[in-house]
mmCIF file of the N, C-alpha and C atoms, coordinates in Angstrom:
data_MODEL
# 
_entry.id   MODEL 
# 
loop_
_atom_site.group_PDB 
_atom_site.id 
_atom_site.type_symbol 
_atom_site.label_atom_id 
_atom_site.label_alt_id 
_atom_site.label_comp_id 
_atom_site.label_asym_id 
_atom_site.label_entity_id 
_atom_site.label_seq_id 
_atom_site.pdbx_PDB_ins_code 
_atom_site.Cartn_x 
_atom_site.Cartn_y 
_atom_site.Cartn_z 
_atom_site.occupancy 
_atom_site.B_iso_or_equiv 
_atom_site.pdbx_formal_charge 
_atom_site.auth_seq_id 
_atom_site.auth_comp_id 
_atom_site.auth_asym_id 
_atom_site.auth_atom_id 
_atom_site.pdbx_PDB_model_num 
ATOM 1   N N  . UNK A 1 1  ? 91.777  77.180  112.302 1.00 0.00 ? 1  UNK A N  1 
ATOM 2   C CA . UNK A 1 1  ? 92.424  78.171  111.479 1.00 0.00 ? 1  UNK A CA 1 
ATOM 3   C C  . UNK A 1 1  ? 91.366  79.145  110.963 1.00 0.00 ? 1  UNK A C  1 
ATOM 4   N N  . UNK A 1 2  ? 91.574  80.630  111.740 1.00 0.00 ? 2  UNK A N  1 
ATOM 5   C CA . UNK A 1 2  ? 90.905  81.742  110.502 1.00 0.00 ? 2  UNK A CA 1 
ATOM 6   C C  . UNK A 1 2  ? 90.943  82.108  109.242 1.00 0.00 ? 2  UNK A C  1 
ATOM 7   N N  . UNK A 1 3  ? 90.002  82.116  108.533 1.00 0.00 ? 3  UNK A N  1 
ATOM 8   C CA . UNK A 1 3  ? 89.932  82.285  107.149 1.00 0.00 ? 3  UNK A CA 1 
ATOM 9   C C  . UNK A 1 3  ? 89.267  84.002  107.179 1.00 0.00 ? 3  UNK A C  1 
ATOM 10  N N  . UNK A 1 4  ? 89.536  84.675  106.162 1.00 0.00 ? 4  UNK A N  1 
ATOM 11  C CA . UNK A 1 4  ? 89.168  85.999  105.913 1.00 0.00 ? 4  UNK A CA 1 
ATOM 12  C C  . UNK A 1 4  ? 88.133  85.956  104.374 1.00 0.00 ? 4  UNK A C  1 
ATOM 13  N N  . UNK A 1 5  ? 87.299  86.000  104.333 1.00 0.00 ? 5  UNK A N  1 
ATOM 14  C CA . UNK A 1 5  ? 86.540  85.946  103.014 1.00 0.00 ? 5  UNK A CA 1 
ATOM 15  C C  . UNK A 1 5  ? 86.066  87.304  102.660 1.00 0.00 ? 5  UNK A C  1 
ATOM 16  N N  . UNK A 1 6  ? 86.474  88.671  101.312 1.00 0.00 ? 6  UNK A N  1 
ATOM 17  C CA . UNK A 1 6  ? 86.232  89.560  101.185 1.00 0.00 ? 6  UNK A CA 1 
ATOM 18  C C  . UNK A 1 6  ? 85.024  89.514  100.075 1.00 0.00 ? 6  UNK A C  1 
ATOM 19  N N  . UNK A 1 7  ? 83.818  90.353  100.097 1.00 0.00 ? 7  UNK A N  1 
ATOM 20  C CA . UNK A 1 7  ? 83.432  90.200  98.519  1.00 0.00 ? 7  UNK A CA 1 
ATOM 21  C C  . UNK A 1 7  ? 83.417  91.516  97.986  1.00 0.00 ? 7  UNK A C  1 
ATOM 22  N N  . UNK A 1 8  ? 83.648  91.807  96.539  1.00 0.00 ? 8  UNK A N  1 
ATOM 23  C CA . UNK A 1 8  ? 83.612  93.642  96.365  1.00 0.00 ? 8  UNK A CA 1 
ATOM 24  C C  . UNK A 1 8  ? 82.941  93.587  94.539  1.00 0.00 ? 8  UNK A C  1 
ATOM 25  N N  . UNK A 1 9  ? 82.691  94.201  94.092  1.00 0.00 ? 9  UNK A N  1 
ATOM 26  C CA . UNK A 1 9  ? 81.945  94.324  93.314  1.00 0.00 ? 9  UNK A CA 1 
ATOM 27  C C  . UNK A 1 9  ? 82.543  95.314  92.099  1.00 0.00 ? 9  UNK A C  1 
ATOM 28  N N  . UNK A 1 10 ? 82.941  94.490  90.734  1.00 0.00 ? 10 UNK A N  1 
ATOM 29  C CA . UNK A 1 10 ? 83.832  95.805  89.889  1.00 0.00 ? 10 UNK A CA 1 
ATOM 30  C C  . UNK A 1 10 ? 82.498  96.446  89.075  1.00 0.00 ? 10 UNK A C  1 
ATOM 31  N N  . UNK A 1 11 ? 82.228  97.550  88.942  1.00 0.00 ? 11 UNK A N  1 
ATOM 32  C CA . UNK A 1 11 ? 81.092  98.670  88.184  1.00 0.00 ? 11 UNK A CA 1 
ATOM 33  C C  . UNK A 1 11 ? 82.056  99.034  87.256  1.00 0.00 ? 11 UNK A C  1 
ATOM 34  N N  . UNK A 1 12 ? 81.320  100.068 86.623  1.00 0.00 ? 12 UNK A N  1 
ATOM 35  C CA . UNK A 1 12 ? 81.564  100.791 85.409  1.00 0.00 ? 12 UNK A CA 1 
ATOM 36  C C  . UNK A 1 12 ? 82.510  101.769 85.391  1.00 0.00 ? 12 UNK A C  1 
ATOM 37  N N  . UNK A 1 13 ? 82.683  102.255 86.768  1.00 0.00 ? 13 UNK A N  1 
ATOM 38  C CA . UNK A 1 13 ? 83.745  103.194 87.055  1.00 0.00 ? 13 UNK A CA 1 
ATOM 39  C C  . UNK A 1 13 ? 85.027  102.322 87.910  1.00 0.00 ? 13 UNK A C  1 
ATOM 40  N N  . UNK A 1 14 ? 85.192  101.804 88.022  1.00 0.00 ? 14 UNK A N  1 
ATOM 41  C CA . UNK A 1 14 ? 86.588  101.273 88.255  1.00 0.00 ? 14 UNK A CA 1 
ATOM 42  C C  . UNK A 1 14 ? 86.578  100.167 87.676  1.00 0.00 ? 14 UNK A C  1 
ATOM 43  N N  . UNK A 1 15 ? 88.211  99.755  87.937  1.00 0.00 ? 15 UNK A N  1 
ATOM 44  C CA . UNK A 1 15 ? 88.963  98.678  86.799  1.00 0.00 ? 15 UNK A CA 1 
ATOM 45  C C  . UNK A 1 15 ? 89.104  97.367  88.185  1.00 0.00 ? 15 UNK A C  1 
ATOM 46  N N  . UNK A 1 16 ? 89.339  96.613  87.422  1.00 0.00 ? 16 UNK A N  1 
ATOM 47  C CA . UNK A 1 16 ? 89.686  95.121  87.779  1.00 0.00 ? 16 UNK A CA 1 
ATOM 48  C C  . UNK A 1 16 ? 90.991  95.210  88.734  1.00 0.00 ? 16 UNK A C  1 
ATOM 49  N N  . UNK A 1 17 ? 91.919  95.951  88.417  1.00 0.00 ? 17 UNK A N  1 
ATOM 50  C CA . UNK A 1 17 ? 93.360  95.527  89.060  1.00 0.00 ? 17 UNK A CA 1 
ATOM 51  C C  . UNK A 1 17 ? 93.540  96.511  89.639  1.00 0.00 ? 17 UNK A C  1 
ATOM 52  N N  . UNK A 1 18 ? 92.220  97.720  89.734  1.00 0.00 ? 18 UNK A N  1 
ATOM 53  C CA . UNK A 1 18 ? 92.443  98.816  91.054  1.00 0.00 ? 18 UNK A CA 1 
ATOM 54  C C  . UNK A 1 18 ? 91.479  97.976  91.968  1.00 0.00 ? 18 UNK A C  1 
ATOM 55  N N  . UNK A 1 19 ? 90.506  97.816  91.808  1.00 0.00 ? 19 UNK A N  1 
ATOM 56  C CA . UNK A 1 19 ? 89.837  97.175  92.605  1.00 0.00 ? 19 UNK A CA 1 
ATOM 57  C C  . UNK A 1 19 ? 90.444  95.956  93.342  1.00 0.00 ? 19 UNK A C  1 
ATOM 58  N N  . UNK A 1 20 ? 90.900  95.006  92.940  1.00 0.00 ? 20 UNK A N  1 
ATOM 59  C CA . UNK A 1 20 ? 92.146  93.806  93.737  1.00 0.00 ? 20 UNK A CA 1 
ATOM 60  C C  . UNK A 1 20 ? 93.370  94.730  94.346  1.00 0.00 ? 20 UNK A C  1 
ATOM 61  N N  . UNK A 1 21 ? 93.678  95.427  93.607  1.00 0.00 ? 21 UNK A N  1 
ATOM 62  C CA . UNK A 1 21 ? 94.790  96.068  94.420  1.00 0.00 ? 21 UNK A CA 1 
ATOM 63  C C  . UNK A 1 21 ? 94.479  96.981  95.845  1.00 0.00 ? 21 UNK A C  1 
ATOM 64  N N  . UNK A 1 22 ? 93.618  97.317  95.683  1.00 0.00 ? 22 UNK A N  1 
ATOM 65  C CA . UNK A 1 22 ? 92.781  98.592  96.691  1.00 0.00 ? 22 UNK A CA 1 
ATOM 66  C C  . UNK A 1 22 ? 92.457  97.338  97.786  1.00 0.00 ? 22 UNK A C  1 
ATOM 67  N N  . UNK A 1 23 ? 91.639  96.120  97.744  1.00 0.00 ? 23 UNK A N  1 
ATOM 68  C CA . UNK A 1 23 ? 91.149  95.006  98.560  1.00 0.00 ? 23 UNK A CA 1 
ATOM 69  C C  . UNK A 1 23 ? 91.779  94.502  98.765  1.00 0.00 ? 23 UNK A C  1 
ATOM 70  N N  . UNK A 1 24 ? 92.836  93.808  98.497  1.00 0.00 ? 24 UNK A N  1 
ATOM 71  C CA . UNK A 1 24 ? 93.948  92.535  98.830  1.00 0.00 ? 24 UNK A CA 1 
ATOM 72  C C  . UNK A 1 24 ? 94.459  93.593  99.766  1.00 0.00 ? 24 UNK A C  1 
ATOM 73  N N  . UNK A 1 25 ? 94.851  94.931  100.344 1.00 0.00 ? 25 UNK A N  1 
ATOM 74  C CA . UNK A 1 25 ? 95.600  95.373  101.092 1.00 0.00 ? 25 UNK A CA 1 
ATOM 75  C C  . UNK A 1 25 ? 94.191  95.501  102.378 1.00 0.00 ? 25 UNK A C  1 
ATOM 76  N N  . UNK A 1 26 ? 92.815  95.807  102.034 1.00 0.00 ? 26 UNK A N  1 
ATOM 77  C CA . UNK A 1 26 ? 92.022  95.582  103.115 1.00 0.00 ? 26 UNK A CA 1 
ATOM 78  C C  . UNK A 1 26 ? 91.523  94.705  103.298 1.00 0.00 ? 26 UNK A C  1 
ATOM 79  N N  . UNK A 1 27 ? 92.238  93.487  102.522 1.00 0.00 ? 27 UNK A N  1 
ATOM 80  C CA . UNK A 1 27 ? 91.560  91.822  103.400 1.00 0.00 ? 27 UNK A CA 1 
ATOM 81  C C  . UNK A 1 27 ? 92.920  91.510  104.603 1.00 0.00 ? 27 UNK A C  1 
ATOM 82  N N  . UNK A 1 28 ? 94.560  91.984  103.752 1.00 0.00 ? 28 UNK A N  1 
ATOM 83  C CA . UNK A 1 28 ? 95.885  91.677  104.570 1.00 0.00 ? 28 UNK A CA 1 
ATOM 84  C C  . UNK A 1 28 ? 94.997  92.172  106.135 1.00 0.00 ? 28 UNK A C  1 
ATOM 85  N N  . UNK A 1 29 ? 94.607  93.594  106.285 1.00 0.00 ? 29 UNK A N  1 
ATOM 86  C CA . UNK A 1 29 ? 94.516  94.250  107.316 1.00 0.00 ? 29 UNK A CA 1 
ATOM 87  C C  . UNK A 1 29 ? 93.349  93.634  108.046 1.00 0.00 ? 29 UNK A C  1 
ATOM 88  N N  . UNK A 1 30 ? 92.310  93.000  107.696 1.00 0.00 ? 30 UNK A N  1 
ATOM 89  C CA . UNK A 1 30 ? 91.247  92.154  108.060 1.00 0.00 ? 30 UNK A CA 1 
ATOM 90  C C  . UNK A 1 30 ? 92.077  90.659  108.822 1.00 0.00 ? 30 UNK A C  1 
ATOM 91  N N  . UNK A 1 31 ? 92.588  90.445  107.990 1.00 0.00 ? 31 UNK A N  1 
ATOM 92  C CA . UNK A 1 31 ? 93.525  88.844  108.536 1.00 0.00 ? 31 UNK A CA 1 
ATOM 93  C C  . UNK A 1 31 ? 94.754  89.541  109.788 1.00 0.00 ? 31 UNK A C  1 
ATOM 94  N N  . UNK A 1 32 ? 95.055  90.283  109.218 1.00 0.00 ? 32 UNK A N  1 
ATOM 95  C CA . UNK A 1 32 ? 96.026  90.909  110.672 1.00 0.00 ? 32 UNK A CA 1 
ATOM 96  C C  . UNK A 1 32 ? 94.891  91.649  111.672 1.00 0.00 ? 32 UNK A C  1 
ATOM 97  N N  . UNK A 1 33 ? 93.788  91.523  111.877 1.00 0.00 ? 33 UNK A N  1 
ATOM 98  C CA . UNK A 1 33 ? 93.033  92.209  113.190 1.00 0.00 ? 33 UNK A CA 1 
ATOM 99  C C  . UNK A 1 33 ? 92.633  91.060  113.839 1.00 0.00 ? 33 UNK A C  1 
ATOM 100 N N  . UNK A 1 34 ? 91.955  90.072  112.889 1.00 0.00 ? 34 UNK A N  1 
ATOM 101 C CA . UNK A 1 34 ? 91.554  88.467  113.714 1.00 0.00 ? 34 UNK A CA 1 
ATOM 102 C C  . UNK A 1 34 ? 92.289  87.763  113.560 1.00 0.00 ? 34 UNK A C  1 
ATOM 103 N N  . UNK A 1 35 ? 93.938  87.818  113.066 1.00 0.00 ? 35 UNK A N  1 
ATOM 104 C CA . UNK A 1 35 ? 94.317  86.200  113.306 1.00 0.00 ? 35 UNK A CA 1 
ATOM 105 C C  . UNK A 1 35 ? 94.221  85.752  112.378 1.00 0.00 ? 35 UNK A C  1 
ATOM 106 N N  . UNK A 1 36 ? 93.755  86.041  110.893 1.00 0.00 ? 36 UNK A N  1 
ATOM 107 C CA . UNK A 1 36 ? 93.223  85.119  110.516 1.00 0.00 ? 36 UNK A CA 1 
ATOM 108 C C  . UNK A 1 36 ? 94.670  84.196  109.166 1.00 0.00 ? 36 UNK A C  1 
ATOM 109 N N  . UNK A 1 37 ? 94.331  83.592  108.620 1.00 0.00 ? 37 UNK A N  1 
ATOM 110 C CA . UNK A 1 37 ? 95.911  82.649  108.545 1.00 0.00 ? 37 UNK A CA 1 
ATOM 111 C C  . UNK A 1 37 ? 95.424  82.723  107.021 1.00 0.00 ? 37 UNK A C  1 
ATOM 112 N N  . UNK A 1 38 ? 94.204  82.296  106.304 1.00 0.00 ? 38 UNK A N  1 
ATOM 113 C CA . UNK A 1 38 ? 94.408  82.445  105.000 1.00 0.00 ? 38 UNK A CA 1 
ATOM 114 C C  . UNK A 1 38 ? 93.089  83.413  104.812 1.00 0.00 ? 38 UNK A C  1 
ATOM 115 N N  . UNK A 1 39 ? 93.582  84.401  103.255 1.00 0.00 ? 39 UNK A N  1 
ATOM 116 C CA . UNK A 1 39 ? 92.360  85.779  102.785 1.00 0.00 ? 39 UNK A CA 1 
ATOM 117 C C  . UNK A 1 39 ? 91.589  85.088  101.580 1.00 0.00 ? 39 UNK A C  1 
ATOM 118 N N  . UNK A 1 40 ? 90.708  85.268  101.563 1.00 0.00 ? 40 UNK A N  1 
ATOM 119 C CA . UNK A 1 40 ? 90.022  85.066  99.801  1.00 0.00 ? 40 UNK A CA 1 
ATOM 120 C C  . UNK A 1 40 ? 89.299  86.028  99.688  1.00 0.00 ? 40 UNK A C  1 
ATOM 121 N N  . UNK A 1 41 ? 89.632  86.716  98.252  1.00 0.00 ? 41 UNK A N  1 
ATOM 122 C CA . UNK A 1 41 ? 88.975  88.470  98.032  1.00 0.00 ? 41 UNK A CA 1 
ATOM 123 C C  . UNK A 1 41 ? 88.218  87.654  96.899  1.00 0.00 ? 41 UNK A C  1 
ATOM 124 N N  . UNK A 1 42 ? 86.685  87.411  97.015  1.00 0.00 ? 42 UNK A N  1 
ATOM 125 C CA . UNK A 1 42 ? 85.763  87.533  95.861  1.00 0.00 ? 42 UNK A CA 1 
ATOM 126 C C  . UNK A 1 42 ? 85.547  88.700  94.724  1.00 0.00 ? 42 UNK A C  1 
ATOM 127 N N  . UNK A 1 43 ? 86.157  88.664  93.655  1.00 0.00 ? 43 UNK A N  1 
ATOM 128 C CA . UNK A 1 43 ? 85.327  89.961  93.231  1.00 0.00 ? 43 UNK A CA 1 
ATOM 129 C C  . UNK A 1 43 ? 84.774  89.706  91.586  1.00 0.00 ? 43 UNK A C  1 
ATOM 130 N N  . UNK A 1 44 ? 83.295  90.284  91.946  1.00 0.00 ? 44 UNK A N  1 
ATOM 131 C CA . UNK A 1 44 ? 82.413  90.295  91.437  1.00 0.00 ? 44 UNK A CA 1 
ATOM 132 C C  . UNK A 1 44 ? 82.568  91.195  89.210  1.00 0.00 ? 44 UNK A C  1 
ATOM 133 N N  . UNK A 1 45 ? 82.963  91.241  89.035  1.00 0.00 ? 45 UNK A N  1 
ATOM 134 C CA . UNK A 1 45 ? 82.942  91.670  87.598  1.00 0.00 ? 45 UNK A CA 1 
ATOM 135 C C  . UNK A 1 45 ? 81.646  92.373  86.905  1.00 0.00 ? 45 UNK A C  1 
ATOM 136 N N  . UNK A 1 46 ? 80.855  92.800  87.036  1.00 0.00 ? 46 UNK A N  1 
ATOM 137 C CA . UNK A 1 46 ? 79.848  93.499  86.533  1.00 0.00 ? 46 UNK A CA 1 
ATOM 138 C C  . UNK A 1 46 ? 79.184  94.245  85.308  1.00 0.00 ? 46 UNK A C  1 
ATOM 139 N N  . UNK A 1 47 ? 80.609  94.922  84.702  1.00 0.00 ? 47 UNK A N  1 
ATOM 140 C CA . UNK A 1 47 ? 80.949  95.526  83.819  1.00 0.00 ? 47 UNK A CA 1 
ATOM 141 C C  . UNK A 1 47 ? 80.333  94.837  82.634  1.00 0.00 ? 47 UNK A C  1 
ATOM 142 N N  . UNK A 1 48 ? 79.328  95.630  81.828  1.00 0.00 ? 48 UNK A N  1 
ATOM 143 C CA . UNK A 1 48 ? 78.532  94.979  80.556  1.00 0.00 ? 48 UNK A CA 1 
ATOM 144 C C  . UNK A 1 48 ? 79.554  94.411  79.693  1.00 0.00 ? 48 UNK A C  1 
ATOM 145 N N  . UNK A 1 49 ? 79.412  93.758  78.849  1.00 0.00 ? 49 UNK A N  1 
ATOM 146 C CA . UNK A 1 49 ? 80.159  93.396  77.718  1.00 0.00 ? 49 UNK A CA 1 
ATOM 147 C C  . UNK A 1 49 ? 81.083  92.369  77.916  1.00 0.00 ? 49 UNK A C  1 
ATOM 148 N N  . UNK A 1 50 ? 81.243  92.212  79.215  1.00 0.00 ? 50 UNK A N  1 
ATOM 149 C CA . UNK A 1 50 ? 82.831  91.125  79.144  1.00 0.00 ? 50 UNK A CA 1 
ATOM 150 C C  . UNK A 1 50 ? 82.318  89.921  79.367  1.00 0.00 ? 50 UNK A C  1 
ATOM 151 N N  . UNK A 1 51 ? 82.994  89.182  78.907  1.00 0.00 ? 51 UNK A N  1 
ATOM 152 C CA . UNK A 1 51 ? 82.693  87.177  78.868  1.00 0.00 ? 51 UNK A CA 1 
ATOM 153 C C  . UNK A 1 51 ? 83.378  86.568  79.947  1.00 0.00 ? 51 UNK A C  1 
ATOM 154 N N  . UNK A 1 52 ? 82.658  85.397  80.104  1.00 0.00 ? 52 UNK A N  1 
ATOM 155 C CA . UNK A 1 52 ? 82.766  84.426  81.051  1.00 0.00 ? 52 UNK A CA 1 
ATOM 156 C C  . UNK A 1 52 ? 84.254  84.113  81.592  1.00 0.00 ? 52 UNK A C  1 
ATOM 157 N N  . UNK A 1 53 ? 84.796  84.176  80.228  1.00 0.00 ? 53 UNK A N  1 
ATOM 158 C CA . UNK A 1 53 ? 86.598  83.804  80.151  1.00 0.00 ? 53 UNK A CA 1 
ATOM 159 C C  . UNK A 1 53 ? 87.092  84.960  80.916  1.00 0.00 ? 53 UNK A C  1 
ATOM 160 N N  . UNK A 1 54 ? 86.674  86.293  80.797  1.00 0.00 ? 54 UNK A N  1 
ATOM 161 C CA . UNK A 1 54 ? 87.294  87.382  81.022  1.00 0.00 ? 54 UNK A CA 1 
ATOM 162 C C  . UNK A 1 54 ? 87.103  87.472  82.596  1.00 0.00 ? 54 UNK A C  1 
ATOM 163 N N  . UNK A 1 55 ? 85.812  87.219  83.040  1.00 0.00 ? 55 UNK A N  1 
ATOM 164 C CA . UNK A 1 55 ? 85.241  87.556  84.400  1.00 0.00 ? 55 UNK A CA 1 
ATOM 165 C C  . UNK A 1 55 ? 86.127  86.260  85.652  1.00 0.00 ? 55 UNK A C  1 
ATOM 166 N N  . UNK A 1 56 ? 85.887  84.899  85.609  1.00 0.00 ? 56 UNK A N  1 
ATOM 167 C CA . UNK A 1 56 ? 86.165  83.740  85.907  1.00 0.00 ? 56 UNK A CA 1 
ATOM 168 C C  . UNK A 1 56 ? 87.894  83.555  86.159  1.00 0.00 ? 56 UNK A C  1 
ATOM 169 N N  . UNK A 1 57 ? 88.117  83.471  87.088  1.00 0.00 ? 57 UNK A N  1 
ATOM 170 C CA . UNK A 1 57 ? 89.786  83.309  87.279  1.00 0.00 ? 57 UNK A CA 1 
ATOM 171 C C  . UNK A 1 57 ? 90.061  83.135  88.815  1.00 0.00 ? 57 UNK A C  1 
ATOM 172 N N  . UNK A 1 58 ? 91.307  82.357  89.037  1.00 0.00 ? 58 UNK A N  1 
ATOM 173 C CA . UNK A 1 58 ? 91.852  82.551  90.733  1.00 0.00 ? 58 UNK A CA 1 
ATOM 174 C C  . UNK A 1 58 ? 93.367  82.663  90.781  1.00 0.00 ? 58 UNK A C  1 
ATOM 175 N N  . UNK A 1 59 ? 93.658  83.523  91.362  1.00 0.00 ? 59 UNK A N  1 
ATOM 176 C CA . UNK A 1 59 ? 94.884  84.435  91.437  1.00 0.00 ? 59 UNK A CA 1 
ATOM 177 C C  . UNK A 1 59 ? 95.374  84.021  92.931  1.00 0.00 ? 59 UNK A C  1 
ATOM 178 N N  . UNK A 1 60 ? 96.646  83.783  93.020  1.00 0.00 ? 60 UNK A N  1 
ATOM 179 C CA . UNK A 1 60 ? 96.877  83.118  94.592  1.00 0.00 ? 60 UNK A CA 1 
ATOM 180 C C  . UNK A 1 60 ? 98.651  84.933  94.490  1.00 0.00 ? 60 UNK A C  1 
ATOM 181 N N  . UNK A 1 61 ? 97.943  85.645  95.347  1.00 0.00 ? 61 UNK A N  1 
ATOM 182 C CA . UNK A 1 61 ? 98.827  86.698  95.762  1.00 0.00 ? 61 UNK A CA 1 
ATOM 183 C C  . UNK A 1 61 ? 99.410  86.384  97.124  1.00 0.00 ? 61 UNK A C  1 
ATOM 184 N N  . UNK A 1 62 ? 100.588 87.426  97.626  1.00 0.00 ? 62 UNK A N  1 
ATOM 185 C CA . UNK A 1 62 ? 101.232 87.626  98.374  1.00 0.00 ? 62 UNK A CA 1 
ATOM 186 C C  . UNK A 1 62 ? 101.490 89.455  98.881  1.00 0.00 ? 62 UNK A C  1 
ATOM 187 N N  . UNK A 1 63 ? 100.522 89.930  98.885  1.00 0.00 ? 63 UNK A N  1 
ATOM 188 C CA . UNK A 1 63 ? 100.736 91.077  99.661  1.00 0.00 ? 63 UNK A CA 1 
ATOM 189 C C  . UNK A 1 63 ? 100.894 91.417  101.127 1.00 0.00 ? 63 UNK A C  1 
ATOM 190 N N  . UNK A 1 64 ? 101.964 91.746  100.990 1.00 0.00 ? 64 UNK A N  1 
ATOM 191 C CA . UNK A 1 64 ? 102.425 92.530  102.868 1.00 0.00 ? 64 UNK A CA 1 
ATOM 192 C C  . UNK A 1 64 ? 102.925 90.630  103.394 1.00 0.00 ? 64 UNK A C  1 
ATOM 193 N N  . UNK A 1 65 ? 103.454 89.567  102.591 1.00 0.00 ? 65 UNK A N  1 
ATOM 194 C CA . UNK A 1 65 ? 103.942 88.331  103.135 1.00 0.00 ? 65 UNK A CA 1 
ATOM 195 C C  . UNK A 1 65 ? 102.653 87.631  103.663 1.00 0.00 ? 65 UNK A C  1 
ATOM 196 N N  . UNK A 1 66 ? 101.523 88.129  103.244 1.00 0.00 ? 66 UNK A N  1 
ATOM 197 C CA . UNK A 1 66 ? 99.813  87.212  103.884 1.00 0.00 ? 66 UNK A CA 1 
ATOM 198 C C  . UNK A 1 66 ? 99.662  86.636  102.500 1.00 0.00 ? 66 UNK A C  1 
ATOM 199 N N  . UNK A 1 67 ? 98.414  85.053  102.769 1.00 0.00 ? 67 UNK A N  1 
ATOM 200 C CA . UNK A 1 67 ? 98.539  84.601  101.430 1.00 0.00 ? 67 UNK A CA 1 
ATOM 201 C C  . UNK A 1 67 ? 97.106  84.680  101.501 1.00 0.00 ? 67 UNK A C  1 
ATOM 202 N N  . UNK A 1 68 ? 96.664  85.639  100.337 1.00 0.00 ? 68 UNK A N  1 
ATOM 203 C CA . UNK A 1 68 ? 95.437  85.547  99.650  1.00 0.00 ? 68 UNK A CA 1 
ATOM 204 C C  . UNK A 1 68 ? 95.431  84.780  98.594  1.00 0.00 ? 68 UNK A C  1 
ATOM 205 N N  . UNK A 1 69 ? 93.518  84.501  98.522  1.00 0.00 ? 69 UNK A N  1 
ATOM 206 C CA . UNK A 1 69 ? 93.419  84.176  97.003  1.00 0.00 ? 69 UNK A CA 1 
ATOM 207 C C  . UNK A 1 69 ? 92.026  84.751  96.752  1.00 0.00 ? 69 UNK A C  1 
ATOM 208 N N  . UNK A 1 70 ? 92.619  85.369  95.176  1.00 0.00 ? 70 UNK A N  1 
ATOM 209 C CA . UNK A 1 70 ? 91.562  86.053  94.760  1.00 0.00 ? 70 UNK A CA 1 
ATOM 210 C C  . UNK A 1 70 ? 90.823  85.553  93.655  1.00 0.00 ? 70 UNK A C  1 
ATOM 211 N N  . UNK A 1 71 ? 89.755  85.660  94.239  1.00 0.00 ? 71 UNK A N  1 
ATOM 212 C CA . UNK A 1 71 ? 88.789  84.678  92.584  1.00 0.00 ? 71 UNK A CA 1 
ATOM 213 C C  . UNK A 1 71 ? 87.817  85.792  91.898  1.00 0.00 ? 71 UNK A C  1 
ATOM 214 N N  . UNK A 1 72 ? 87.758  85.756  90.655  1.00 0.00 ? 72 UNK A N  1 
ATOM 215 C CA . UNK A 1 72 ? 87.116  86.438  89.843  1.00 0.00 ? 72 UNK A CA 1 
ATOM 216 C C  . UNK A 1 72 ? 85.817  85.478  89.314  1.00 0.00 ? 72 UNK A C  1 
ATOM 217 N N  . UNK A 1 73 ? 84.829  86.228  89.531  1.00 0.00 ? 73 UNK A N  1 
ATOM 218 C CA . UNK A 1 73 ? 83.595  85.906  89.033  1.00 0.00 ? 73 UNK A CA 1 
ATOM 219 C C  . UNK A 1 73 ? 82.751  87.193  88.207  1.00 0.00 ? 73 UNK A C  1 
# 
């Protein structure tokens, strides 16, 4: 079974849920070119000031009927 593993990086100029939203549709399209059966979008949190609680999370989506999971670090 193919697995799709994305990693992307949130900065100072974009947000958290544009950034997953913008990637979960280019990991779907990554898993629909190889086959691949399950996505995991890493993304990275960067942004000064925010805590561990805030950054740290895993989100199990369904975009376009593909099953990602997205983990926040």
């Amino acid at each position: 079974m193919k697995r799709v593993i994305e990693c992307k990086v949130v900065g100072d100029k974009s947000g958290l849920e544009a950034v997953i939203a913008k990637e979960e549709l280019q990991t779907a399209y990554c898993m629909d070119a190889c086959g691949g059966a399950r996505g995991h979008l890493a993304v990275f949190d960067l942004r000064p000031g925010r805590s561990w609680e805030a950054r740290i999370f895993r989100r199990d989506t369904r975009p376009d009927e593909v099953s990602i999971t997205v983990w926040g670090m």
